[in-house]
C-alpha positions as CSV (number, residue, x, y, z in Angstrom):
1,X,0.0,0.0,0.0
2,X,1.7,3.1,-1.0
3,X,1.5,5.9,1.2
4,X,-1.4,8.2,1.2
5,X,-1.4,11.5,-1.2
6,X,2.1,12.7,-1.0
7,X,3.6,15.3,-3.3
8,X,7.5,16.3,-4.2
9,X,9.2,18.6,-2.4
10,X,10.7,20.9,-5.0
11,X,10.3,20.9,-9.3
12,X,14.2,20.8,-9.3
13,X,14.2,16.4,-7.8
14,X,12.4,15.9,-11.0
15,X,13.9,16.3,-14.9
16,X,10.8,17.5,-16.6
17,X,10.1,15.8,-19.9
18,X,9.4,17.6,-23.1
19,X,5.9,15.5,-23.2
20,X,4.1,13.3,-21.0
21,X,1.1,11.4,-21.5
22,X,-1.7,12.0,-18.9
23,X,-1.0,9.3,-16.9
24,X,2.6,9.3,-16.7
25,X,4.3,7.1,-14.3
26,X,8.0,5.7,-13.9
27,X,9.1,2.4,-14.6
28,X,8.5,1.2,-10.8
29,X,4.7,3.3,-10.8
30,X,5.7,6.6,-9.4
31,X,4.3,9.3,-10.7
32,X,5.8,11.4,-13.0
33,X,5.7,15.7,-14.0
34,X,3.5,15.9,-16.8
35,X,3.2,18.5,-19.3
36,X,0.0,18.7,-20.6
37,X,-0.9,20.9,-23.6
38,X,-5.1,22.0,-23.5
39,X,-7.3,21.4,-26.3
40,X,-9.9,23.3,-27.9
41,X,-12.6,21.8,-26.1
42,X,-10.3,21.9,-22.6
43,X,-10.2,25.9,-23.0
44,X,-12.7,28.4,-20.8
45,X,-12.4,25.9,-17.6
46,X,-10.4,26.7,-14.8
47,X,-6.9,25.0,-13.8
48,X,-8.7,23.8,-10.4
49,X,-11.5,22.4,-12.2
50,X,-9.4,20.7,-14.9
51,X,-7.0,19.6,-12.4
52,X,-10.3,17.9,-10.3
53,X,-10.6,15.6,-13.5
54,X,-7.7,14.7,-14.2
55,X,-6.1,13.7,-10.8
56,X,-8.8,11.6,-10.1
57,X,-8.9,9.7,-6.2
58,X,-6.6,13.6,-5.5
59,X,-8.7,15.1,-2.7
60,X,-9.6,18.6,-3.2
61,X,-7.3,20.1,-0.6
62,X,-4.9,18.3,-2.0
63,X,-5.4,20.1,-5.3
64,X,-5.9,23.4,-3.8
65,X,-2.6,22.9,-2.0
66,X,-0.4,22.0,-5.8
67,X,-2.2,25.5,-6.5
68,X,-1.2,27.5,-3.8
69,X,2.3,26.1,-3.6
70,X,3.4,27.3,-7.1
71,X,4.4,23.1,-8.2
72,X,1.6,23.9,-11.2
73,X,2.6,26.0,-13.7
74,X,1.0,27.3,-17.3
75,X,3.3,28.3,-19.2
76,X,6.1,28.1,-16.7
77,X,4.1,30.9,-14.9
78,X,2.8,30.8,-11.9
79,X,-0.6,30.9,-11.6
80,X,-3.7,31.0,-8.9
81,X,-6.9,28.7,-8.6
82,X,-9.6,31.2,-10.0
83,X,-7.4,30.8,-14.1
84,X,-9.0,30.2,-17.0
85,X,-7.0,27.8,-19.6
86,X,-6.4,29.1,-22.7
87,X,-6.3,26.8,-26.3
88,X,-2.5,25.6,-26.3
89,X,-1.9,26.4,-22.7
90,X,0.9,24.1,-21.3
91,X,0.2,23.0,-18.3
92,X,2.9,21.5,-15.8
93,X,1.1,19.1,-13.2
94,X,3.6,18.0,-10.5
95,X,4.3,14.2,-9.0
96,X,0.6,13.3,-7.1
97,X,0.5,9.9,-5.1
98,X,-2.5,8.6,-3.8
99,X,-3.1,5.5,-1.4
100,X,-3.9,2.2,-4.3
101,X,-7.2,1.3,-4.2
102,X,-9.4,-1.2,-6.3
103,X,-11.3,0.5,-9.3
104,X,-14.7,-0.3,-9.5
105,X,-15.8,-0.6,-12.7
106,X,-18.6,0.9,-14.3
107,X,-21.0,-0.5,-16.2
108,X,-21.7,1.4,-19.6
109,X,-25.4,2.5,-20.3
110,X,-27.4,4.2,-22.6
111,X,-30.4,6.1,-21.9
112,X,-33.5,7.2,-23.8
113,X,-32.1,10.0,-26.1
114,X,-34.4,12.9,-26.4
115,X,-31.9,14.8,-29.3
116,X,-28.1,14.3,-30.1
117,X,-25.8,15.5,-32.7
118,X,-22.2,17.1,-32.5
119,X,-22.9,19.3,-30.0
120,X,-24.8,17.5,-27.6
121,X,-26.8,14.9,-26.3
122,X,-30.2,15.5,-24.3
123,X,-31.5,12.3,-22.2
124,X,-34.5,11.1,-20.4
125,X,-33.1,10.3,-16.7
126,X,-34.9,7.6,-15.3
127,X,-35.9,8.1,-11.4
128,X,-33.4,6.1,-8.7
129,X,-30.6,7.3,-11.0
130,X,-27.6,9.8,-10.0
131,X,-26.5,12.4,-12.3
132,X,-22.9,11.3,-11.2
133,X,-20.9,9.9,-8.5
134,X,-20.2,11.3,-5.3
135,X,-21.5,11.2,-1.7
136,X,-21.7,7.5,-1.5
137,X,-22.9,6.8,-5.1
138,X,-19.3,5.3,-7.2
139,X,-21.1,6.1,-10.5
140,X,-24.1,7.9,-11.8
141,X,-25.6,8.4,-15.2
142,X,-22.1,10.9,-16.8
143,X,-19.9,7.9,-15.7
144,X,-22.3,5.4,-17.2
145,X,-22.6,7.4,-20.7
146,X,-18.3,7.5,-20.9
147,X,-18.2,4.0,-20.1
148,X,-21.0,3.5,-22.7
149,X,-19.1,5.8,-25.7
150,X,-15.1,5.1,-25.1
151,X,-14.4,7.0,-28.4
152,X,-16.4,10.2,-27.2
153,X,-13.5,12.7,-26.2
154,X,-16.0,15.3,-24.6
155,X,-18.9,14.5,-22.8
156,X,-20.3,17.2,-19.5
157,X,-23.2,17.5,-17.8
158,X,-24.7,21.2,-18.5
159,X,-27.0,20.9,-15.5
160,X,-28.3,18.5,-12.7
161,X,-31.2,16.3,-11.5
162,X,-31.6,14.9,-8.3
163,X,-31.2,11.4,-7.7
164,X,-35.0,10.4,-7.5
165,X,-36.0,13.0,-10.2
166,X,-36.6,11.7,-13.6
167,X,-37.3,13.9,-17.3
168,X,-34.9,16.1,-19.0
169,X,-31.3,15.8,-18.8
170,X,-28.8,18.3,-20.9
171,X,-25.1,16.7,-22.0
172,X,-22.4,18.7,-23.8
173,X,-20.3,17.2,-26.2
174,X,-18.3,19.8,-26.9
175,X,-17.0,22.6,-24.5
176,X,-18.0,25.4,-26.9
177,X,-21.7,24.3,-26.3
178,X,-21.2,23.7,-22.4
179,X,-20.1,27.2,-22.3
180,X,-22.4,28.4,-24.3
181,X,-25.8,26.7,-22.4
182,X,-24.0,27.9,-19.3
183,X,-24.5,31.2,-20.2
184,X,-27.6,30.8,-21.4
185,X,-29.0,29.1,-17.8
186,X,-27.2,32.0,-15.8
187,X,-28.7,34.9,-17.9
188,X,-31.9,33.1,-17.3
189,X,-32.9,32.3,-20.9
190,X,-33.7,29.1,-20.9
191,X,-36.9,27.8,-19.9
192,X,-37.5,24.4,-17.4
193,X,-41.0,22.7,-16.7
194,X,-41.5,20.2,-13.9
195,X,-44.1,17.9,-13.1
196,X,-45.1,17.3,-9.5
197,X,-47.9,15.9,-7.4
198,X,-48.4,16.9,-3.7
199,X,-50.1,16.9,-1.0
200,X,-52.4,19.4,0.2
201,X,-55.7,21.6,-0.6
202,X,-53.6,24.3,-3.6
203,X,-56.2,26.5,-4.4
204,X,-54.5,29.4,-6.8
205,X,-54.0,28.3,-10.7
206,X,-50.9,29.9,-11.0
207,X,-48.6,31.1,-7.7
208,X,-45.3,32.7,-7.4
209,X,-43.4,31.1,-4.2
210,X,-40.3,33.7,-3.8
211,X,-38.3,32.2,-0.5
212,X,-34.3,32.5,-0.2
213,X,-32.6,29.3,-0.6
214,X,-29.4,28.4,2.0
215,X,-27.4,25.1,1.5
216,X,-25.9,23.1,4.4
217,X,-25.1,20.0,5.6
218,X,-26.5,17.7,8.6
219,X,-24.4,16.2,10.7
220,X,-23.8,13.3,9.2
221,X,-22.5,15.5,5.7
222,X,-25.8,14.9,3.8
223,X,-26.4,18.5,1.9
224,X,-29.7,20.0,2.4
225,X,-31.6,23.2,1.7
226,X,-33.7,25.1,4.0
227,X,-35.7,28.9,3.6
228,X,-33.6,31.6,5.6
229,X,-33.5,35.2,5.1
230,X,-30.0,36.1,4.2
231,X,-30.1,32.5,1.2
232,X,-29.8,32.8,-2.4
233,X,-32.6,34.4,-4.3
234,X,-35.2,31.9,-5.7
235,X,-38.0,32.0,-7.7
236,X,-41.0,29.3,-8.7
237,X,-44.0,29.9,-10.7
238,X,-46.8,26.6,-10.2
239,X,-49.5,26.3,-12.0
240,X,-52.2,24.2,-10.5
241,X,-53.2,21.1,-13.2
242,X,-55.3,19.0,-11.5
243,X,-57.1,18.0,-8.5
244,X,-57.0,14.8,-7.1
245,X,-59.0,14.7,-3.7
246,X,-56.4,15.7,-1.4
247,X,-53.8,16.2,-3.6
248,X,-53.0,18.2,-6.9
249,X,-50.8,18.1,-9.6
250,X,-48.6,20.9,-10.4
251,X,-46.9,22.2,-12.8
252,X,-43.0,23.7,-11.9
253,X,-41.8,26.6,-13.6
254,X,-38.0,27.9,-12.5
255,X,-37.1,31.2,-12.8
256,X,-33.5,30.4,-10.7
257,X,-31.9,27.3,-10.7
258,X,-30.9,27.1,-7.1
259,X,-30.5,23.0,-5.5
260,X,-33.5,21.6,-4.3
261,X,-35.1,24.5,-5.2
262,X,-39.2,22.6,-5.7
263,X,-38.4,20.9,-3.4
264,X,-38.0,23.2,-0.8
265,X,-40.6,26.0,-2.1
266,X,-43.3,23.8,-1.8
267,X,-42.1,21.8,1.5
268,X,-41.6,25.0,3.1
269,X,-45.6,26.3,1.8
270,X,-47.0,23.8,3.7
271,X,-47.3,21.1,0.3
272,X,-44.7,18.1,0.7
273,X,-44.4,16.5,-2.7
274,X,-45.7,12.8,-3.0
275,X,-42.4,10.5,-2.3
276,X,-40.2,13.0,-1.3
277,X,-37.7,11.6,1.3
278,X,-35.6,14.3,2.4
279,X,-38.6,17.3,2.6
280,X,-41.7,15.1,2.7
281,X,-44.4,13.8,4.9
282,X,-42.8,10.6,5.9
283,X,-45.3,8.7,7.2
284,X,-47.7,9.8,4.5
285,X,-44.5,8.5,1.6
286,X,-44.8,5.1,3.8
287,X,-48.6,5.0,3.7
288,X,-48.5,5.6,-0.1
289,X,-46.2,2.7,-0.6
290,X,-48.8,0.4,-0.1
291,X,-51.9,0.3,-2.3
292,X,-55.3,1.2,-1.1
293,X,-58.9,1.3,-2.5
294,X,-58.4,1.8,-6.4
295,X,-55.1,3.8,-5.8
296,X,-52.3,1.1,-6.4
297,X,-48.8,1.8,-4.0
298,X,-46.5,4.2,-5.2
299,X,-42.4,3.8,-4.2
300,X,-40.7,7.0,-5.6
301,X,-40.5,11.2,-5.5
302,X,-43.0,12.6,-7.8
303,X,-40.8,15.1,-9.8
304,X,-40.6,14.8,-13.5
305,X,-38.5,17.2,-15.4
306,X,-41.2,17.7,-18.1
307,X,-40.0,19.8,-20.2
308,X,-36.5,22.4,-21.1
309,X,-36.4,25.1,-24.0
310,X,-32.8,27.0,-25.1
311,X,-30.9,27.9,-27.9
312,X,-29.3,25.9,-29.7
313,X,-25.6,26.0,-29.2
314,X,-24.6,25.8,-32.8
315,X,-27.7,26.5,-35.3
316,X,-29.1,29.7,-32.7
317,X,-32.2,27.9,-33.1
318,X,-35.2,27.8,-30.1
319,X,-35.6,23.7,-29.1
320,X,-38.0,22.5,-27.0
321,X,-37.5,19.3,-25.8
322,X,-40.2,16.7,-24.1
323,X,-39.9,13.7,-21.8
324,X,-43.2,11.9,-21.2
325,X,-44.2,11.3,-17.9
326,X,-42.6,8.1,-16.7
327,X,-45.4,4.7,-16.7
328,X,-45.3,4.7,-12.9
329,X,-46.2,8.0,-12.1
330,X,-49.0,7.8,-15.0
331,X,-50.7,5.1,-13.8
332,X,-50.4,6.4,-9.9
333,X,-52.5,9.4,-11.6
334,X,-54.6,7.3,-12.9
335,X,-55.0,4.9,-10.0
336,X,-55.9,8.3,-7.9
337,X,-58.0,9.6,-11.2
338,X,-60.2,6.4,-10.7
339,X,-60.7,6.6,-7.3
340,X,-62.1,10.0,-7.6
341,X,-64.7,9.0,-9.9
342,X,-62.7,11.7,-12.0
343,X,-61.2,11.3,-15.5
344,X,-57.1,10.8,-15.8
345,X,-54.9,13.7,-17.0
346,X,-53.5,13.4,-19.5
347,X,-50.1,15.6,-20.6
348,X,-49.4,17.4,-23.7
């Protein structure tokens, strides 16, 4: 077992080479200096952030601690965390060792594909499903998708979904269009529809919920979200669809794109959403497991990212992009439709 994450102790030990593949090691496994020359699709990111993928099993402080001691280099300047890489940058990545470990492997999937070309790929997450891995998950669906396309030199998530949230999930293949639907989800331009069914007597059609967002963590590490004063802005618009006895269906509109964000708005208004585990009614997600009357059991959080409109990367063009509501949460509707005496909905 080699020792755990240990770095040289001054660029002079080591005789840089004139080139060094990315994961250079000596003849005996010891890590090597590399010089690593970005690519058009490695420019706009910054050296932390590029540094985070390629070192992988390097903890952050680690990282941060290569940075701030000067052993990285672009160009053979020195340089701080917050950099940007430019096309043809060299970059000089010192020695890292990290305790050896067993690599799990993952298993390459595909997923329902919603549109794809060069630019990028747009999916329909299924529910149970991380977006990647992290926080106890070894793989979600960005490790899947490389395992799943070896040859595929670029592939980024442009956004999240929670675990247990299923629809419409956006995948760059090129860092030109990452950039570029960055920029279009910061200035607010692009437009997100959920689907969610909750519990509670909603009685406006459409409602704006307008509640500060902060982040934290419990205890045990687990993140979380709660409503204070001095959180980040957040904005929802819901639009009631249906009624179903004591709950109703709504429909998600976000104006921010803040964590947890539906979650949250509605947990905190007094309507836990069906399923949720984190900010629901827990015995009432227990209750619902089990089937009842006409309404059969239902095991999952009832969030479905419907629907997402943007601008096309590369042609400038407006797409709108739909992911069907997923069979389980259709016939849940219906299950509750029929024990109403009411008729199902039924989604555009």
């Amino acid at each position: 077992m080699k020792d755990l994450a240990r770095f040289s102790r001054g660029a002079s030990q080591t005789a840089e080479p004139t080139a060094a593949p990315r994961s250079a090691t000596g003849s005996q496994g010891v890590p090597q200096v590399q010089l690593l020359t970005i690519s058009e699709d490695e420019a706009g990111q910054r050296i932390d952030n590029f540094l985070l993928r390629i070192c992988k099993g390097v903890p952050k402080s680690h990282i941060y601690r290569v940075l701030r001691s000067g052993e990285v280099r672009v160009n053979k300047g020195r340089i701080d965390q917050t950099y940007r890489l430019v096309d043809g940058d060299v970059v000089r990545v010192p020695p890292i060792r990290v305790a050896e470990r067993q690599e799990s492997v993952v298993p390459g999937a595909e997923f329902r594909i919603l549109l794809e070309d060069s630019h990028m790929l747009v999916i329909d997450k299924p529910a149970g499903i991380a977006v990647h891995g992290g926080s106890g998950v070894s793989y979600g669906v960005i490790e899947q998708l490389r395992a799943a396309r070896p040859q595929a030199k670029f592939l980024e998530l442009v956004h999240r979904l929670d675990r247990d949230t299923s629809g419409v999930l956006l995948i760059a293949k090129k860092r030109s269009a990452l950039n570029h639907l960055h920029d279009q989800m910061r200035d607010g331009t692009t437009d997100k529809r959920y689907l969610t069914l909750v519990q509670g007597d909603w009685k406006n059609a459409r409602q704006h919920i307008k509640l500060p967002l902060f982040k934290y963590s419990t205890a045990d590490g687990e993140r979380r979200v709660r409503v204070q004063e001095d959180g980040q802005t957040a904005h929802t618009i819901f639009s009631l669809l249906r009624r179903y006895g004591e709950f109703a269906l709504l429909q998600a509109e976000l104006k921010t794109g803040r964590t947890h964000q539906i979650r949250v708005h509605l947990s905190a208004s007094g309507f836990p959403i069906v399923g949720d585990d984190k900010y629901g009614d827990f015995g009432l997600n227990k209750a619902l497991q089990k089937a009842d009357g006409k309404r059969i059991g239902f095991k999952r959080m009832f969030l479905h990212a419907r629907q997402i409109s943007f601008t096309h990367p590369d042609s400038g063009e407006i797409v709108t992009l739909k992911a069907a509501l997923p069979p389980e949460c259709d016939k849940f509707l219906r299950s509750l439709a029929a024990d109403d005496d009411g008729e199902p909905f039924v989604a555009d």
